[in-house]
N, C-alpha and C positions, 0 to 999 in steps of 0.2 A: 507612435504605435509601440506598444512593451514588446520587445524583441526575447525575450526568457531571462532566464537566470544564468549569472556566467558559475564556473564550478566553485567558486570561494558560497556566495549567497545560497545555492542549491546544496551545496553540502550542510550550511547554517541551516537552514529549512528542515533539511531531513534528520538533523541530529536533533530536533523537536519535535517532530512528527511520527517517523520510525520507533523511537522509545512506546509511543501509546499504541500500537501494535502491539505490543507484551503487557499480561497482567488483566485482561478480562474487563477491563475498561470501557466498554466500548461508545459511553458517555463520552470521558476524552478525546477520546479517536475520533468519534462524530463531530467536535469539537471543533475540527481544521476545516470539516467542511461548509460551505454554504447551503443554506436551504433548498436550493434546485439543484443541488451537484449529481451528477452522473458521476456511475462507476461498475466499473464490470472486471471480472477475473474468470478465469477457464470456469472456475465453480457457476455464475452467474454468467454466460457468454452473453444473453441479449445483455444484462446488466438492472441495476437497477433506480432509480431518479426519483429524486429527493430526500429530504436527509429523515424522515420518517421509515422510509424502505430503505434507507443506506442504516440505519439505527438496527433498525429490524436485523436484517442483515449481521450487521458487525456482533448482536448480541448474541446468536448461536455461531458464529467464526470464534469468535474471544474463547467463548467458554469452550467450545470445544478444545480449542489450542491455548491455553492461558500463558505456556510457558516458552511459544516459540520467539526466538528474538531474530531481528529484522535489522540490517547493515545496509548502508552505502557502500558499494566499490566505487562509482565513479557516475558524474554525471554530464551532461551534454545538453545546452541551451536550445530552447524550443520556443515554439512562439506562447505567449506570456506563462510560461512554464521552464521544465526543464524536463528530458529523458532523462530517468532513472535506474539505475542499472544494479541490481542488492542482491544478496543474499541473505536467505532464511535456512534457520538452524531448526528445527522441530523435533522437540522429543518425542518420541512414539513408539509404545511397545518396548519398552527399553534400548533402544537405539535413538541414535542420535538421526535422522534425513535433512542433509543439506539440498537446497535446491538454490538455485541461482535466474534469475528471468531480471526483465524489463519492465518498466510503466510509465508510460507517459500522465504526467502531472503538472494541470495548469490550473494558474489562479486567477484571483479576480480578488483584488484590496484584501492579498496577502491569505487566502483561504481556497482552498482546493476546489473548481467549478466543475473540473474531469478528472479522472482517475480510473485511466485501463490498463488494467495488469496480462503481461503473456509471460506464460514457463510451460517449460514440459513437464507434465504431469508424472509420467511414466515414474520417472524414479523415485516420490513417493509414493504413487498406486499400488507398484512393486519391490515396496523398500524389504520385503521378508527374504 
């Protein structure tokens, strides 16, 4: 049984992954996923399943945000995955809003099967 990714492989992952996050792509970003992946964030709580409503999805996120860029701080082995723990930088308004959250990320032959993101909202809602 794949016990997760220790922090050397999960930080390898995300420093291909995170990058398509940025840039309005959301063809690539959709890319890591498999065709039945689940995913959900505060934006989408139930979330949404499969990579057509994950597409959908990721195409009005991207373009809304084309220019937010998305970090590793640190990661923690999960079962066939790994806890993710990043921060996102997002211009808006002319300000910069950093937020910081969690997402648990697992795969299946190296491609994302789940992907649920938690952050507090608050501090971008109220970034004025």
């Amino acid at each position: 049984m794949f016990q997760g990714l220790d922090e050397d492989e999960a930080r390898e992952f995300a420093a291909r992954w995170l990058p398509a996050w940025t840039g309005n792509d959301p063809e690539r970003l959709a890319a890591f996923y498999t065709d039945d992946a689940f995913y959900a964030d505060p934006g989408v709580p139930g979330g949404v399943q499969g990579k057509e409503a994950l597409l959908a999805y990721f195409r009005k996120l991207l373009a809304r945000y084309p220019d937010w860029v998305w970090t590793q701080e640190r990661a923690l082995p999960l079962q066939d995955g790994f806890l993710n723990f990043w921060k996102a930088e997002i211009p808006e308004a002319g300000k910069l809003v950093t937020l910081r959250g969690v997402c648990m990320v697992q795969l299946r032959d190296g491609m994302i099967y789940r992907n649920e993101v938690f952050f507090d909202r608050l501090p971008w809602l109220h970034k004025g």
